[in-house]
C-alpha positions as CSV (number, residue, x, y, z in Angstrom):
1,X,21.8,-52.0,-19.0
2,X,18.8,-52.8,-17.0
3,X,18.6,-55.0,-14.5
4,X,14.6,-55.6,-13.1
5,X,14.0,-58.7,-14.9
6,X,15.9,-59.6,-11.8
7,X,12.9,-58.7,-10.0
8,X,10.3,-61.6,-8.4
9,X,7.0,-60.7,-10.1
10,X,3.6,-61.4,-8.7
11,X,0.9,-62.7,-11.3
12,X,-1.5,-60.4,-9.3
13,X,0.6,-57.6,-10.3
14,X,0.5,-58.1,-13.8
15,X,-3.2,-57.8,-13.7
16,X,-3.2,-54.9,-11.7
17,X,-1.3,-53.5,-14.2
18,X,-3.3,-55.0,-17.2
19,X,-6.6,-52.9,-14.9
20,X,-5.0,-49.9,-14.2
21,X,-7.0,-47.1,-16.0
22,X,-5.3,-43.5,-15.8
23,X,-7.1,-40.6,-14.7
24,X,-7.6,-37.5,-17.0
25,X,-6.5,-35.3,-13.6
26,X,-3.6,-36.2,-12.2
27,X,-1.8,-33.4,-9.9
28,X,1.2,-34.7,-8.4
29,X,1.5,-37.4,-6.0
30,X,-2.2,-38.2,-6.1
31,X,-1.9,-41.0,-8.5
32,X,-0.2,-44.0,-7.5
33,X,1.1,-46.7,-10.1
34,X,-0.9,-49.9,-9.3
35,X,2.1,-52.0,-8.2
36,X,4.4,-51.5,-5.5
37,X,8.0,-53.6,-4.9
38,X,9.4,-54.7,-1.5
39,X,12.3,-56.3,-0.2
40,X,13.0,-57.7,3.4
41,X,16.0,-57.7,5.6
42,X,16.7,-60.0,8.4
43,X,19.9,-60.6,10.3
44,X,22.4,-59.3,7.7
45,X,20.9,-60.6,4.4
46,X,18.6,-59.1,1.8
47,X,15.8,-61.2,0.2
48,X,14.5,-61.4,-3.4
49,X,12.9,-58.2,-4.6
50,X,9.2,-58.6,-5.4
51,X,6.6,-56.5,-7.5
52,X,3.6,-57.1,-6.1
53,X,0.0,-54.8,-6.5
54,X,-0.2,-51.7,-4.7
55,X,-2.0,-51.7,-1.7
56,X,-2.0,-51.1,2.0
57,X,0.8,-52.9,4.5
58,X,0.5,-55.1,7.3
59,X,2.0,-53.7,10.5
60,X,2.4,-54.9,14.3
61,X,1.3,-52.2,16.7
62,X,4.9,-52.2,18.1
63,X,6.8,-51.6,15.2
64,X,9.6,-49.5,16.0
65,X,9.5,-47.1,13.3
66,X,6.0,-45.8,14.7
67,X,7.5,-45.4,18.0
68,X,11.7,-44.6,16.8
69,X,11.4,-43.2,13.7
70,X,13.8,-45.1,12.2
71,X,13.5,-44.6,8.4
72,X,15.1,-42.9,5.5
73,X,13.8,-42.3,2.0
74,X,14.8,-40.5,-1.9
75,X,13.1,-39.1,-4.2
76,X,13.7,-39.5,-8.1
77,X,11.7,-39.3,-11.6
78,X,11.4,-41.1,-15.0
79,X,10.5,-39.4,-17.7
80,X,9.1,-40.5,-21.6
81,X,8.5,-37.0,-23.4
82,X,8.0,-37.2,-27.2
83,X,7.8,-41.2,-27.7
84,X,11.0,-41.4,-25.8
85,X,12.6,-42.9,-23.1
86,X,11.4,-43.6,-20.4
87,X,14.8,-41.9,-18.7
88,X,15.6,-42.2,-14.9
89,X,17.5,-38.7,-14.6
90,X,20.8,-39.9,-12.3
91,X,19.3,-42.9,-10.1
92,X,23.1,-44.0,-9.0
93,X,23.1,-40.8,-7.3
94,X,20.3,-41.5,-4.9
95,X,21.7,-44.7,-4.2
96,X,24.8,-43.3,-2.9
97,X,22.4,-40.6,-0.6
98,X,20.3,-43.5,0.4
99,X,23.1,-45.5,2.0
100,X,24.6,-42.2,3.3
101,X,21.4,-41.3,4.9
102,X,21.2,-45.2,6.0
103,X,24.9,-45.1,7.6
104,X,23.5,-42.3,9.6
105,X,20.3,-44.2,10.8
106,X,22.2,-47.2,12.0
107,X,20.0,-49.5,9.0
108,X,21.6,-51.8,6.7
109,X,24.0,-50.4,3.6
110,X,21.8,-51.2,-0.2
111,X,23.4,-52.8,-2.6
112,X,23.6,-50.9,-5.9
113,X,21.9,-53.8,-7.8
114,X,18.7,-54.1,-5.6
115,X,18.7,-50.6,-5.2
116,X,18.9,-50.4,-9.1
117,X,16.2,-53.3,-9.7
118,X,13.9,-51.8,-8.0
119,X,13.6,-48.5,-9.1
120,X,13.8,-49.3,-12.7
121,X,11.7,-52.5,-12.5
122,X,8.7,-50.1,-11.2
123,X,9.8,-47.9,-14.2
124,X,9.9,-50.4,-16.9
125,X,6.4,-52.0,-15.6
126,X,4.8,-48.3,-15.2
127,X,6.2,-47.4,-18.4
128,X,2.7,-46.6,-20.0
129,X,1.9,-44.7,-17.2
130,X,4.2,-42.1,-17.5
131,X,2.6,-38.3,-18.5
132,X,4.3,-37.3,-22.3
133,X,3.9,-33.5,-22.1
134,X,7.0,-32.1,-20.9
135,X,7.3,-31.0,-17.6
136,X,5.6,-34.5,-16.3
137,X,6.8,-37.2,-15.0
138,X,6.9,-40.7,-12.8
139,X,7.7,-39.0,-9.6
140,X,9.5,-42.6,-7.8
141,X,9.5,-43.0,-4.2
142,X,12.3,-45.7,-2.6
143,X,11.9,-46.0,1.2
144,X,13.6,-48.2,4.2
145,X,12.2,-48.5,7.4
146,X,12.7,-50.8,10.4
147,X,10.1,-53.8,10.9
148,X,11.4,-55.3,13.8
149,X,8.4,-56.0,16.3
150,X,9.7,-54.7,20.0
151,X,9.0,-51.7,21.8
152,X,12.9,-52.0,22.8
153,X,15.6,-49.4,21.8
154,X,18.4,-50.9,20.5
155,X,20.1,-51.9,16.9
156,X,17.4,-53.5,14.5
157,X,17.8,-56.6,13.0
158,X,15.2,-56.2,10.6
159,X,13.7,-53.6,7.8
160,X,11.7,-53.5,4.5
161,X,12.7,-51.6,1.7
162,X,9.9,-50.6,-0.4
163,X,9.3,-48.5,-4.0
164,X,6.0,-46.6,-4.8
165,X,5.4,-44.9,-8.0
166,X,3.2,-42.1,-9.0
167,X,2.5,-41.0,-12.5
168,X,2.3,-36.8,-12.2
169,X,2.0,-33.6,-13.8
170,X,3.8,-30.9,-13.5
171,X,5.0,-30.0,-10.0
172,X,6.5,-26.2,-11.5
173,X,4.6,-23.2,-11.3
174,X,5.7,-19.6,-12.9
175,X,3.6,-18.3,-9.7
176,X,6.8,-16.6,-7.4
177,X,6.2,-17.7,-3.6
178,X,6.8,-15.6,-0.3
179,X,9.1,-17.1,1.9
180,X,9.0,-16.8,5.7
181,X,12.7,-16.4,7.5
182,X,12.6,-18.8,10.6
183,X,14.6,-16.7,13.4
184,X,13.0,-19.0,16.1
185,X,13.0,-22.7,15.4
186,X,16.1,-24.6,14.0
187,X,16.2,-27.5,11.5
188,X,19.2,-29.4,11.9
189,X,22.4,-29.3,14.2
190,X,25.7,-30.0,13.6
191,X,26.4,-33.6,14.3
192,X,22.4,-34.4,13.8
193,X,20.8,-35.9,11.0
194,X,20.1,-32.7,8.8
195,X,22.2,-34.2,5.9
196,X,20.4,-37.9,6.1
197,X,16.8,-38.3,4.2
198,X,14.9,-39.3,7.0
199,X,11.4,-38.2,7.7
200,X,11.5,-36.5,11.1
201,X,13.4,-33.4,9.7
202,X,10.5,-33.0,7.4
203,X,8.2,-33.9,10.4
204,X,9.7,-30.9,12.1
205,X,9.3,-28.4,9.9
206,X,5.5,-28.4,9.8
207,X,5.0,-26.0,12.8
208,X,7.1,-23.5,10.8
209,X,4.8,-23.8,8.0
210,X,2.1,-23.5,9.6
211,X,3.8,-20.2,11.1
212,X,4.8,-19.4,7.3
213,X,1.5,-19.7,5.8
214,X,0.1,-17.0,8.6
215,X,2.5,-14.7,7.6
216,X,1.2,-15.0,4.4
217,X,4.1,-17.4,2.7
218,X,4.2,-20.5,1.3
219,X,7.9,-22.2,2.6
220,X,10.1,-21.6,4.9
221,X,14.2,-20.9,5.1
222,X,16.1,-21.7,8.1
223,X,18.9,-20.5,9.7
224,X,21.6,-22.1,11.1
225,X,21.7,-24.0,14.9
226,X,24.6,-22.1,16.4
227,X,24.6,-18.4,15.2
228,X,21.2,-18.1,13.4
229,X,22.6,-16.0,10.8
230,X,23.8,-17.9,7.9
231,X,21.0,-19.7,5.7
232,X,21.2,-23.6,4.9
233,X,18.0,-24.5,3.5
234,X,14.4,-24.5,2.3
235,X,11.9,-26.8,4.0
236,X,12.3,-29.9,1.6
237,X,14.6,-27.5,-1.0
238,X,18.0,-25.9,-1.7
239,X,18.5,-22.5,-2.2
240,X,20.0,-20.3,-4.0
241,X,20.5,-16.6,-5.4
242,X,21.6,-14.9,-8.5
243,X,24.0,-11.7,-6.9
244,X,26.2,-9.6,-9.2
245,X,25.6,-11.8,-11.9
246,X,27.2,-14.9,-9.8
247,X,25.0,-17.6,-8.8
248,X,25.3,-18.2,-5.5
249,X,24.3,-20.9,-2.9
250,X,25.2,-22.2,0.7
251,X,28.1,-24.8,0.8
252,X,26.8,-28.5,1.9
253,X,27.4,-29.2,5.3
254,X,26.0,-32.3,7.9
255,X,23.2,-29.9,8.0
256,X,21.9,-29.7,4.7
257,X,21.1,-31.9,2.3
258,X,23.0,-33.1,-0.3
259,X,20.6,-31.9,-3.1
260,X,21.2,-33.6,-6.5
261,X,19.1,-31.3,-8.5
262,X,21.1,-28.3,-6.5
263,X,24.7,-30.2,-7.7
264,X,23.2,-30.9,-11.0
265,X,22.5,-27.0,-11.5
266,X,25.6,-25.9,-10.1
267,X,27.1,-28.0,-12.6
268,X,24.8,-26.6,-16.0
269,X,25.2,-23.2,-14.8
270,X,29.6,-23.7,-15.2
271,X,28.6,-25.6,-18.5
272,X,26.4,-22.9,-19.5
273,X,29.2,-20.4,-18.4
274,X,27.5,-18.7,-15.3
275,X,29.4,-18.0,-12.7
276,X,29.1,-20.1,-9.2
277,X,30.2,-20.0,-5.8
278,X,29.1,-21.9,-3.0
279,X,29.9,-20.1,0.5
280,X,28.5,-19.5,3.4
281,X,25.3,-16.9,3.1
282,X,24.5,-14.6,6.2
283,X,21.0,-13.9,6.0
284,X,21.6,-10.0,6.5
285,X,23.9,-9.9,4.0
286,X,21.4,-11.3,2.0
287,X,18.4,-8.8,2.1
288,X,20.8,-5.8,1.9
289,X,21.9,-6.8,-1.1
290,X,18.0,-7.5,-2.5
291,X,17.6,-3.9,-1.1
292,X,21.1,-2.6,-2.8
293,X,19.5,-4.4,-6.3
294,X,22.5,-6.6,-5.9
295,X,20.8,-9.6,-5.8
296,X,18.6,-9.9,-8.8
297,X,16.9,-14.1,-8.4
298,X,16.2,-16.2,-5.8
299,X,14.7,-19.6,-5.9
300,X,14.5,-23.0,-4.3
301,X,15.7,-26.2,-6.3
302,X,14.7,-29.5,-5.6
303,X,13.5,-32.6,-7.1
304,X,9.8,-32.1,-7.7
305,X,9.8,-28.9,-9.2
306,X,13.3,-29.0,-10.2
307,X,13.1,-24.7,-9.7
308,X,10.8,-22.5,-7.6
309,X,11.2,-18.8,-8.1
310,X,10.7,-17.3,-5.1
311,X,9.2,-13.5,-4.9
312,X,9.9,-12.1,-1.5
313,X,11.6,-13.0,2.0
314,X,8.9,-12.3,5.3
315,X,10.1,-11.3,8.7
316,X,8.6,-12.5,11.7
317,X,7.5,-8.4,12.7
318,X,5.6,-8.5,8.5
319,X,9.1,-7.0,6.8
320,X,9.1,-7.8,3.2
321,X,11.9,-7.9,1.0
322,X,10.9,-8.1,-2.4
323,X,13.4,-9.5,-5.2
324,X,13.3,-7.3,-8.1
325,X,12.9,-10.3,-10.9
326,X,10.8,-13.1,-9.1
327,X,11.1,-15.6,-12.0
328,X,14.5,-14.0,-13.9
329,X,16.4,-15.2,-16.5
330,X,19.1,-17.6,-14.9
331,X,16.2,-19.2,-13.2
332,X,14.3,-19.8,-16.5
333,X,17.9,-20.6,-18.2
334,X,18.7,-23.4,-15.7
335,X,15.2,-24.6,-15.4
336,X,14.5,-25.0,-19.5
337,X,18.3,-26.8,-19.8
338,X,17.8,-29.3,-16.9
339,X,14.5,-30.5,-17.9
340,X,15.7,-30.6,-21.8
341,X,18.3,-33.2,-20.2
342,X,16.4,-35.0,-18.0
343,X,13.8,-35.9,-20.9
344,X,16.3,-36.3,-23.6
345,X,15.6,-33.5,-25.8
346,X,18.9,-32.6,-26.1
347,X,22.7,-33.7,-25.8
348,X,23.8,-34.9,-22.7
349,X,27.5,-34.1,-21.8
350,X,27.2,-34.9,-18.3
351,X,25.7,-38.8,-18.7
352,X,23.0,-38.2,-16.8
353,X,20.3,-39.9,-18.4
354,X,19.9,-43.4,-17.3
355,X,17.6,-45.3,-20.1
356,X,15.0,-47.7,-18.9
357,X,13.7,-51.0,-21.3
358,X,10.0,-50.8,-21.4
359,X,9.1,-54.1,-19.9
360,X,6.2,-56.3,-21.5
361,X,3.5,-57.9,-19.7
């Protein structure tokens, strides 16, 4: 059952809903719904949620996430293919990542019901917003950050939460993409904050991918801190190969993150009576078995393009290891089975889909 009519709602927002036209062109991420919600924290106790019209945010100069960092996000989508829905596709599970990223970043545990409220109050108010070919989606963006005003490091007192929406199109593309091997730089550390949603280990990654795109690849996999030989992760994705038939894909760790489009895979592919294991994945072992034909697939999974087939791994001296089927079969399966969930087209034995009311206004 839904709970945003809990939400606070601002008169301007209605209108701003009410004059919201929707491009022809969309892309992904470059459309934002025209209301935003936000909920402040102060000295142990939440506020009232409020939807309010989307626009920029008033901040002091010494607000210490611009100097600390201290912030934590997810990532989620709603969709309404076919006159259905709209469907949130497993929201509970981002709140559980969201106060496990939170814990981490010394900020304030959400309760399930705000958290809840808010993401599908901006659903159910964006409702007619939402792209109906399938594939599209409202890509939903929940974010925490500290707004305490001091250029002192020590525990905050005070944060905002905040929810943006953004009607897109389709984030997949058939197109396979290179992927540089990072041999040099690390993302995360045991004992860090590689398993916490929190901007700076995105923030990180960018000189790799700038290094990436020179050797001619589009993302980047990293190694681990202390041998540099076992893979965790994609920049922003999970990973994961198809060898002998077995799909295969590193074991979670406080280095990677906890993907919930990677556990939700795991979990079609055992439904769907594929094989898994999830193990630790040396990096040599790895290309010699794309060289012995062992390893057939390869892709990255994550929550805006739910799959990306990837073609070939890049050393740093111009190596290439090219997978034999850059878009295979278990890719497609997994891909075309998720997304039939997540927009309702078909039975859902998991309970998965989370059914939004369409609000009126």
């Amino acid at each position: 059952m839904t709970q945003y009519k809990n939400l606070k709602i601002n008169p301007k927002a209605i209108q701003a809903l009410k004059d919201f036209q929707m491009p022809a062109e969309y892309g992904f991420g470059r459309v934002i719904s025209p209301v935003m919600i936000i909920c402040d924290y102060y000295r142990g106790e939440w506020g009232t949620p409020r939807m309010i019209p989307y626009g920029p945010i008033q901040m002091h100069p010494t607000c210490k996430v611009l100097h600390y960092a201290q912030e934590i996000f997810e990532g989620l989508k709603a969709y309404r293919v076919e006159g259905k829905g709209p469907f949130l596709f497993r929201p509970e599970e981002n709140w559980k990542r969201f106060n496990k990223s939170a814990e981490r970043m010394a900020m304030p545990e959400m309760p399930r019901e705000l958290f809840m409220s808010a993401v599908e109050g901006i659903t159910a108010y964006s409702a007619s917003y939402i792209p109906s070919l399938s594939g599209e989606s409202l890509y939903i963006r929940p974010f925490m950050f500290t707004s305490e005003e001091t250029l002192g490091i020590k525990p905050s007192d005070e944060f905002r939460f905040m929810v943006i929406a953004s009607p897109s199109g389709s984030y997949f593309s058939a197109d396979s993409l290179p992927v540089y091997i990072e041999r040099d730089q690390i993302r995360a550390c045991p004992g860090g904050v590689g398993a916490a949603k929190t901007g700076g280990n995105y923030a990180a990654g960018i000189q790799s991918a700038i290094r990436s795109q020179q050797h001619g690849c589009l993302q980047t996999i990293w190694l681990d801190a202390i041998e540099r030989k076992y893979i965790e992760e994609m920049s922003g994705m999970n990973f994961m190969a198809v060898i002998n038939d077995c799909l295969v894909t590193p074991k979670i760790t406080d280095t990677i993150l906890d993907g919930i489009t990677r556990r939700s895979l795991l979990k079609l592919a055992e439904h769907l009576g594929i094989t898994v294991k999830e193990e630790s994945m040396e990096m040599s072992k790895l290309l010699n078995a794309i060289q012995s034909g062992d390893c057939t697939e390869a892709f990255a999974c994550g929550t805006a393009a739910t799959i990306t087939p990837i073609k070939s791994f890049v050393e740093e001296d111009g190596t290439v290891y090219k997978i034999p089927y850059d878009n295979g079969p278990v890719a497609q399966r997994l891909r075309e089975g998720l997304l039939a969930l997540q927009e309702g087209r078909t039975e859902d034995p998991f309970n998965w889909v989370h059914l939004v009311e369409p609000a009126s206004y």
